[in-house]
ZANUBA-131066 format. One record per residue (C-alpha): residue in one letter; y, x, z. Coordinates in pm, whole numbers, padded with zeros to 5 digits, m for minus. Layout:
N
[site A, [Y, X, Z]]
...
//
This chain:
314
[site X, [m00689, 00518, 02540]]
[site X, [m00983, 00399, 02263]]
[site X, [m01297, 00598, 02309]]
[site X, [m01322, 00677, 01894]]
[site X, [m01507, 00954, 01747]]
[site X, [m01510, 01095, 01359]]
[site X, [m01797, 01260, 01223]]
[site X, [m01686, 01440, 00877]]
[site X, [m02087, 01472, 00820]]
[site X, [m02131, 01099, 00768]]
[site X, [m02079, 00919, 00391]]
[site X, [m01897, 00708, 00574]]
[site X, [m01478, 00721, 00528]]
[site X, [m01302, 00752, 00822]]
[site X, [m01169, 00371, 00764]]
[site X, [m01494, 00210, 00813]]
[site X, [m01607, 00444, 01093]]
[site X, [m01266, 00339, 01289]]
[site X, [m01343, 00011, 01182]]
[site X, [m01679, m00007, 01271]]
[site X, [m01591, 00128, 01606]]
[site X, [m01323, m00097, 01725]]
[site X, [m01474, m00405, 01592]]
[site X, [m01764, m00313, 01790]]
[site X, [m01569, m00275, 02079]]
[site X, [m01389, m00598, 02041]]
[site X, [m01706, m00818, 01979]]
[site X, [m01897, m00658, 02289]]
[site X, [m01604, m00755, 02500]]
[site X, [m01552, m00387, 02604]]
[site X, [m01201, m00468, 02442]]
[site X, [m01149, m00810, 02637]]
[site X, [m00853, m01100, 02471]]
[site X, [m00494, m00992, 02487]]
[site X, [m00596, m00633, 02533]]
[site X, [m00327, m00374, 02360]]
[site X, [m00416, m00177, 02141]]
[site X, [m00244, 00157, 02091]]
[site X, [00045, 00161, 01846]]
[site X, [m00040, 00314, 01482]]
[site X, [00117, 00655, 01522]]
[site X, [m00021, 00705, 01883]]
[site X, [m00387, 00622, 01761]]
[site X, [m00298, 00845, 01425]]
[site X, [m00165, 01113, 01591]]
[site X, [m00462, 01119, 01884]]
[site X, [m00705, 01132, 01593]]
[site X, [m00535, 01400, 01395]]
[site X, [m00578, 01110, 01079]]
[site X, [m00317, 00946, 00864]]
[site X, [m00087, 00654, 00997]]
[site X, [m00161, 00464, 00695]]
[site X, [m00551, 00487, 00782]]
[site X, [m00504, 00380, 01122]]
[site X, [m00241, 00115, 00945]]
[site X, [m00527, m00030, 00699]]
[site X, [m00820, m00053, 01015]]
[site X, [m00541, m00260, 01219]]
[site X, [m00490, m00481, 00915]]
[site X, [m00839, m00503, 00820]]
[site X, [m00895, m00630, 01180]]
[site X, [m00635, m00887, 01142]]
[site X, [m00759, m01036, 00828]]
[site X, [m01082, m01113, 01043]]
[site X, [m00920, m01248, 01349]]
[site X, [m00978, m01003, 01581]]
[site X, [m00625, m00855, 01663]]
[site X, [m00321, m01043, 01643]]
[site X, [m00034, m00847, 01511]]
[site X, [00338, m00958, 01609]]
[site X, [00679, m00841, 01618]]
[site X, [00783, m00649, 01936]]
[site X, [00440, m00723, 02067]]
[site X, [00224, m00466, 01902]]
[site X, [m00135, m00520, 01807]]
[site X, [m00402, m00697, 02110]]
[site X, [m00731, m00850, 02056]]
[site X, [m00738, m01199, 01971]]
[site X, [m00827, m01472, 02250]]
[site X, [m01083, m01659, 02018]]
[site X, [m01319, m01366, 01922]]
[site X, [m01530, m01455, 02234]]
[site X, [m01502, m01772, 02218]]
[site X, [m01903, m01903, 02246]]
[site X, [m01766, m02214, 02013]]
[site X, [m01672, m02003, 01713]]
[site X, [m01969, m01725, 01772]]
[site X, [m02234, m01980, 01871]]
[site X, [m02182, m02292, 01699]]
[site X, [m02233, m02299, 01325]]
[site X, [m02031, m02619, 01256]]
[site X, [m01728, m02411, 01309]]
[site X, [m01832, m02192, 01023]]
[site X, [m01943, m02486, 00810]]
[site X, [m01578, m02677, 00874]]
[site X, [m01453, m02321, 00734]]
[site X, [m01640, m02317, 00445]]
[site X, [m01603, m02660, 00367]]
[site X, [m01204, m02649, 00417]]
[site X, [m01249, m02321, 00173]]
[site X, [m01431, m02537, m00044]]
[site X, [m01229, m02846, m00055]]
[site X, [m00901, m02610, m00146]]
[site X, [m01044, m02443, m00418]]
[site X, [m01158, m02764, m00629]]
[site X, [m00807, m02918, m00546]]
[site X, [m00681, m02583, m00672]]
[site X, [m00884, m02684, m00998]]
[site X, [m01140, m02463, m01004]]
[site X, [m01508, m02510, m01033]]
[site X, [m01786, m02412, m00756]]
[site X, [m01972, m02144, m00987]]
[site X, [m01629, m01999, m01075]]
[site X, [m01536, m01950, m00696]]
[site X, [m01875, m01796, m00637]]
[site X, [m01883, m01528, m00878]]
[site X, [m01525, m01440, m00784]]
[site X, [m01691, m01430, m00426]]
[site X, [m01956, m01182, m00548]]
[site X, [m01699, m00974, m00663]]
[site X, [m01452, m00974, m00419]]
[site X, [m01764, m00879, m00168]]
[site X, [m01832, m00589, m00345]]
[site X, [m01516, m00481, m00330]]
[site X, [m01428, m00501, 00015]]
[site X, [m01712, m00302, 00098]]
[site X, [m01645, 00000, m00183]]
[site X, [m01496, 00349, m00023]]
[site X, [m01120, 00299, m00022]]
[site X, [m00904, 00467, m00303]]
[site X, [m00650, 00735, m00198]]
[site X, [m00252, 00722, m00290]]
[site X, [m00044, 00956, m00298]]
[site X, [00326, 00980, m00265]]
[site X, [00629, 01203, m00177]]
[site X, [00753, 01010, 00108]]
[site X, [00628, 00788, 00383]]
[site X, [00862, 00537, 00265]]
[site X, [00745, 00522, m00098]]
[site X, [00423, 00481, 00057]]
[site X, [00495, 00176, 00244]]
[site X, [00637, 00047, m00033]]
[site X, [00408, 00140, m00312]]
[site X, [00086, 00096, m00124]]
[site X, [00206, m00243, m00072]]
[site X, [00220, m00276, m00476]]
[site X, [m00142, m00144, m00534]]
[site X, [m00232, m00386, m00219]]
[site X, [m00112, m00674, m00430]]
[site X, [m00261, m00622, m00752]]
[site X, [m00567, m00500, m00621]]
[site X, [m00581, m00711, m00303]]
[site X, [m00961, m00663, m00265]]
[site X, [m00941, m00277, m00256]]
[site X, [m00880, m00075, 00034]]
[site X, [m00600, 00135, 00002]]
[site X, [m00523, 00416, 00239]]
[site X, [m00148, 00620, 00154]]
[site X, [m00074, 01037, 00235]]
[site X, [00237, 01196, 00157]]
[site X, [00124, 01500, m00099]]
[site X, [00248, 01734, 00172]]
[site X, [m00072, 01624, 00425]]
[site X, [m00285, 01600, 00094]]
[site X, [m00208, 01992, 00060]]
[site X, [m00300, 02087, 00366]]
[site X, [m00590, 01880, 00399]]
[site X, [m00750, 01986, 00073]]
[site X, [m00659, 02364, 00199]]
[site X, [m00869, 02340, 00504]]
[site X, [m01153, 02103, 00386]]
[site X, [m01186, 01985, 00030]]
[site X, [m01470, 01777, 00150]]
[site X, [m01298, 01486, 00246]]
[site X, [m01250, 01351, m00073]]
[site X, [m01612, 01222, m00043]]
[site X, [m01473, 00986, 00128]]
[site X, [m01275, 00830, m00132]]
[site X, [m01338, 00613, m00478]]
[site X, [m01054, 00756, m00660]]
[site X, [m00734, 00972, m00604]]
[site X, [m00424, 00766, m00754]]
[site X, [m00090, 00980, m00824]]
[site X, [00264, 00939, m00930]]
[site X, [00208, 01091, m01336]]
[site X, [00467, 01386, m01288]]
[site X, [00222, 01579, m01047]]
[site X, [m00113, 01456, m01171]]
[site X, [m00119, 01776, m01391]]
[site X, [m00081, 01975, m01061]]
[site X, [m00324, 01740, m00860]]
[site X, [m00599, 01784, m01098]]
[site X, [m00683, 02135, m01169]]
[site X, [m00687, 02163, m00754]]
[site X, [m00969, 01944, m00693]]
[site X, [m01336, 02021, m00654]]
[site X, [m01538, 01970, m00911]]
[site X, [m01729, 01669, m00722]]
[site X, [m01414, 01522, m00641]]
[site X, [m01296, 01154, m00730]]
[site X, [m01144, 01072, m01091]]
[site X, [m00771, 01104, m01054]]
[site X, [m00573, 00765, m01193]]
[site X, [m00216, 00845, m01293]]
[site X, [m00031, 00495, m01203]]
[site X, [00361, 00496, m01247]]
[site X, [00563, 00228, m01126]]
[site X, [00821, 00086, m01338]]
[site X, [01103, m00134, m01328]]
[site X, [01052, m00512, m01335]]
[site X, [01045, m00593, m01724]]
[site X, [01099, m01008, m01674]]
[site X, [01395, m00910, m01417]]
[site X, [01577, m00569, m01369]]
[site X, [01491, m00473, m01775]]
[site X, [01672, m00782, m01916]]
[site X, [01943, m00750, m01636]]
[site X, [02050, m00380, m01741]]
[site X, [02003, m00401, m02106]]
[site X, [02222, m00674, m02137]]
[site X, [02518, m00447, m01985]]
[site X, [02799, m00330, m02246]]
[site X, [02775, 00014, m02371]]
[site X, [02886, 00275, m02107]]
[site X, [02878, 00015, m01835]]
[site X, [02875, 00245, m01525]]
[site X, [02519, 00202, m01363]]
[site X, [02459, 00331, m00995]]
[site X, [02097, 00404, m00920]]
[site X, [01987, 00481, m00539]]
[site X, [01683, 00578, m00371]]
[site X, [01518, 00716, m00083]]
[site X, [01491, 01071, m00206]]
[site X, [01707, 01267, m00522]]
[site X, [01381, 01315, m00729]]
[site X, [01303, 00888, m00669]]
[site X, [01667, 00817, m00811]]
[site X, [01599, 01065, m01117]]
[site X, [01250, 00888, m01154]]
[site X, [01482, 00543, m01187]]
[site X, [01655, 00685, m01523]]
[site X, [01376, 00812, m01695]]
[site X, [01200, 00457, m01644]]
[site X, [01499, 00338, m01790]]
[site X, [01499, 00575, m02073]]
[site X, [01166, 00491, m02084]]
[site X, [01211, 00147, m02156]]
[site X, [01437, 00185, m02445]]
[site X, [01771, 00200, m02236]]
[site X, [01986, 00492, m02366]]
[site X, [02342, 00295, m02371]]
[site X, [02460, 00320, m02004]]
[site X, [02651, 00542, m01792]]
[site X, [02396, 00626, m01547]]
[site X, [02507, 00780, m01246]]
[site X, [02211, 00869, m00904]]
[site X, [02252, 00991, m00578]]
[site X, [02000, 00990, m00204]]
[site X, [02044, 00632, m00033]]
[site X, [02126, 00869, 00299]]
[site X, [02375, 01092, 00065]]
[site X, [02749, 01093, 00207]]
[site X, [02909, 01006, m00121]]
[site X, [02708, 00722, m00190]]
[site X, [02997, 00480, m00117]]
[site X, [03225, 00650, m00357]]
[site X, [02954, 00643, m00593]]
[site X, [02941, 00214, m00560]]
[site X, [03265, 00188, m00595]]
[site X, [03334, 00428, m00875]]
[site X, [03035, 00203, m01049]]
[site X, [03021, m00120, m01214]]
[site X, [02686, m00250, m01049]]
[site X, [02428, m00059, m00861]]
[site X, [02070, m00036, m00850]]
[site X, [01877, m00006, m00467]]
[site X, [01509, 00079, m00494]]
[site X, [01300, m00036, m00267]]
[site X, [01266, 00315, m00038]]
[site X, [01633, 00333, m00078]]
[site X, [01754, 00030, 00115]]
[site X, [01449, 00098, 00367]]
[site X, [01614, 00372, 00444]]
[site X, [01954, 00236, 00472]]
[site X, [01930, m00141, 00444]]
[site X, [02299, m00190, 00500]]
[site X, [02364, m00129, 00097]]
[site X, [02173, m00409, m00067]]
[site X, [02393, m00636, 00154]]
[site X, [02749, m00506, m00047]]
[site X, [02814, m00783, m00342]]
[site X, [02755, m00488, m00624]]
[site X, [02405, m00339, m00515]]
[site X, [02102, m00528, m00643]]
[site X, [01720, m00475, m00616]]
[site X, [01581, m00201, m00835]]
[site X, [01254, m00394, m00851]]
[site X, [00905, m00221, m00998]]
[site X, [00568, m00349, m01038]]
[site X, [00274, m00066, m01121]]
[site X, [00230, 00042, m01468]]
[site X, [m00029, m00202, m01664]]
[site X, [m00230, 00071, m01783]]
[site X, [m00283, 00239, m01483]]
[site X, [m00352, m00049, m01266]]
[site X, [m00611, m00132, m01541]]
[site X, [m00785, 00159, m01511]]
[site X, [m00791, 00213, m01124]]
[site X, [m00934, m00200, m01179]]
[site X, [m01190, m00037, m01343]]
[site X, [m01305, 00221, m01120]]
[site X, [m01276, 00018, m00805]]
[site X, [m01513, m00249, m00946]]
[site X, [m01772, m00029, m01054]]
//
């Protein structure tokens, strides 16, 4: 078991103090090459902290070579870390830099322009990490992933709104921790009014669906064409027509049910093509396989991701 301690009195989020720790631990050689470490929800739960924290450390870690993550092998410290070569010998860090160098001109792009986007991305990485909020654990993987990728130099750390209740109940002071508190815009008007008055802005971002693929797809449908639309949860597959509606779509037959829902066979084949979100088929991948179930694909709202750009590179 790690030896890892949290101190709530520190500026410090718990991120970079796990971080911090375990890094330490694996550059010392207290934590020697190919040692395991525990899985995500072990560590989580042995912390009384958020998967998706734990989740973030182990990828930050990766990103610097000092785990290896694999499938079916878990996460173990990297053989090379140690290695006097790559710790002791600059030339290894000058080949780097000049390999790093040599791809970004053939890429097209000028020295100075690669060094201010250096500068930035720097300050970045080392901002407090901006907290996002969903309903599920599965919309979290999925829509943490999203934020990830348009904002791939912020850290982003995911709670279900039920653990953001009940950690705001017992200690409100946690959001110190935090740059900014990003929510799905049907509950912002709830999130809001409940948080201190030191707290974090609050970024509504909505996801919607993809306007150069799924948009075009369904709009191009004859009137009353029988749409099926599936996700994870009932209120995710209701969230999937108002997008819709949202978008100017008002001439189908729209029909939703839960991915895990008994009837939703009946409800593919009573449809002319269905719609999987992306927490619906990782809860039952099986349906995106059948010929009439596609990908209900969504990228994050342009407005909101422009604003939480904003606040994160501040």
């Amino acid at each position: 078991m790690l030896r890892l301690t949290l101190n709530k009195e520190t500026s410090l989020s718990y991120h970079e103090q796990l971080y911090q720790q375990i890094a330490s631990l694996i550059r010392s050689g207290e934590l020697a090459p190919h040692t395991q470490l525990p899985p995500v929800r072990d560590l989580a739960a042995q912390l009384h902290v958020n998967y998706n924290t734990i989740r973030s450390v182990y990828l930050r870690l990766q990103q610097e070579g000092l785990v290896d993550s694999r499938q079916g092998r878990g996460t173990v410290v990297s053989n090379i870390v140690n290695d006097p070569q790559l710790t002791r010998n600059p030339a290894h860090l000058t080949l780097l830099a000049k390999e790093t160098l040599h791809k970004v001109k053939a890429m097209g792009y000028s020295l100075d322009e690669f060094a201010r986007v250096l500068g930035i991305v720097q300050k970045e990485i080392n901002q407090l990490p901006v907290l996002f909020l969903r309903f599920t654990e599965l919309e979290l993987a999925e829509y943490c992933r999203l934020v990830q990728y348009h904002l791939p130099s912020a850290m982003v750390e995911g709670w279900t709104l039920t653990t953001f209740w009940e950690r705001l109940e017992a200690d409100s002071n946690f959001l110190q921790e935090y740059r900014a508190v990003v929510v799905h815009p049907s509950v912002s008007d709830q999130v809001m009014p409940s948080l201190p008055r030191e707290a974090p802005p609050v970024v509504s971002l909505d996801f919607i669906p993809d306007p150069t693929v799924v948009i075009p797809e369904v709009d191009a449908y004859p009137r009353h064409t029988k749409v099926g639309l599936i996700c994870a949860t009932t209120r995710g597959a209701e969230g999937m027509i108002d997008d819709l509606h949202n978008a100017g779509i008002h001439h189908l037959d729209l029909h939703t049910i839960e991915a895990n829902h008994p009837d939703v066979f009946d409800l593919i084949a009573m449809c002319d093509v269905v719609y999987i979100s992306k927490p619906g088929y990782m809860t039952r991948p099986n349906l995106l396989t059948l010929p009439k179930v596609k990908e209900f694909r969504e990228i994050p709202d342009h407005h909101g991701i422009t604003e939480l750009r904003k606040i994160v590179s501040q």
